[in-house]
C-alpha positions, 0 to 999 in steps of 0.5 A: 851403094852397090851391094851384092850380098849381104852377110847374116851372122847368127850365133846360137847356144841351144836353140834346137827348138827355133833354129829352123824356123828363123832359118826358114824366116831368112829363106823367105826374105826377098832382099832389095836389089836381089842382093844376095843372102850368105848365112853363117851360123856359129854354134857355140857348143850347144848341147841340146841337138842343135847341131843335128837341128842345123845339120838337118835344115841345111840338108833338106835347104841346099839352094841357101848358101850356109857356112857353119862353123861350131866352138869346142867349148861354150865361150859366149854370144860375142865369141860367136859373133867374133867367129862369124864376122871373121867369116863374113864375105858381104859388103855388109852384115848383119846379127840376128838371133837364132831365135824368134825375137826379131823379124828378117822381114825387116832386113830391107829396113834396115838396109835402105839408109845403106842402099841409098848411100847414107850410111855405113852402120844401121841399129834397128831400135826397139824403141822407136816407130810403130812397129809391133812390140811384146809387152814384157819386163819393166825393169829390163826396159829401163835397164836397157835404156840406162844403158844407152843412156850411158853409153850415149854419154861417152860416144856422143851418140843419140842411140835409142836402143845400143842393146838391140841385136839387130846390127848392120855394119859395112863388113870391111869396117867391123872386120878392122876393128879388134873385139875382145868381149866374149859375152853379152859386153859385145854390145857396149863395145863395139858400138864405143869402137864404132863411134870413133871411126872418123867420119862414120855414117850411123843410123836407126830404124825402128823395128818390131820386137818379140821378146821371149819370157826365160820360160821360152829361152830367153838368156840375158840377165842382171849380170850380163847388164852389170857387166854392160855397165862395166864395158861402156865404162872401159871402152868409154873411159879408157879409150883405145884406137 
């Protein structure tokens, strides 16, 4: 598979503090085949100077190709991404955070099922392979796989990890497709939306983890996991094309 460029989508709400070394991070990246870096970033009303924080880093950056684009209010990590997959002009994106929870370095992981003509979708999975992962919460481990689990038993998929945010799609497949959750139910969604593509082509890919503690920033809690549980249920129960 021939790919030119390859779109990274970061959505991000008050990370002043670590925007710019993710972004530093990507900088570094030397993507396989010299395929070609596009950054859009979407902040979603952050109010902790963000804004200037990026402002900043594309001044001081100008060799990167960054678009930027912000919401007038805050709606939500999927709203974000919605924003951002919108924009995208690779053959491929990917999600990746704005903070330091997953590594760029492994872009070229995850985009080696694509370059070798194998597949259309890539998850990188936290829960498999020997990759370096921060010892945190147990109860977001099993929630986490609890909710795989379910959303596996409605897609007929053998995830390990459907939570993860490290997502690599074939731009013009996740572009055609209608997302509607606004928060942390993107997951659930578009992975329901995406099995039901005919003849889609998905793999996993192990990669590494470095959690952050809700004293370093992290935002996802027990309603976002409710809320997970509720989605897996109305895109898999209730299914539409």
């Amino acid at each position: 598979m021939l790919i030119k460029k390859l779109s990274i989508i970061i959505p991000a709400y008050n990370e002043a503090a670590t925007i710019h070394l993710i972004l530093d991070k990507i900088k570094n990246v030397q993507l396989v085949n010299q395929i070609e870096k596009e950054i859009i970033i979407v902040n979603d009303y952050s109010q902790d100077g963000t804004k200037e924080a990026i402002a900043n880093y594309i001044a001081d950056n100008k060799e990167l190709t960054i678009s930027y684009y912000e919401h007038e209010k805050n709606k939500g990590k999927g709203a974000a991404l919605h924003t951002g997959i919108s924009k995208a002009t690779g053959e491929y994106l990917i999600i990746q955070d704005a903070d330091l929870e997953y590594d760029p370095a492994e872009y070229n992981d995850l985009l080696k099922p694509v370059v070798l003509g194998f597949a259309d979708v890539v998850y990188g999975s936290r829960f498999m392979g020997s990759q370096p992962h921060r010892i945190l919460f147990f109860w977001h481990t099993i929630g986490n796989r609890f909710l795989t689990f379910l959303s596996n038993m409605f897609t007929n998929l053998n995830l390990t990890d459907m939570e993860t945010c490290y997502k690599l799609f074939k731009t013009e497949l996740i572009q055609s497709i209608s997302l509607t959750e606004q928060r942390f139910g993107f997951e659930p969604e578009v992975t329901a939306k995406i099995s039901r593509i005919p003849r889609i082509r998905i793999y996993e890919v192990g990669i590494s983890y470095y959690g952050r503690t809700y004293e370093e920033g992290k935002k996802i809690g027990w309603k976002d996991g409710v809320r997970a549980i509720y989605c897996i249920l109305k895109y898999g129960l209730f299914r539409r094309p």
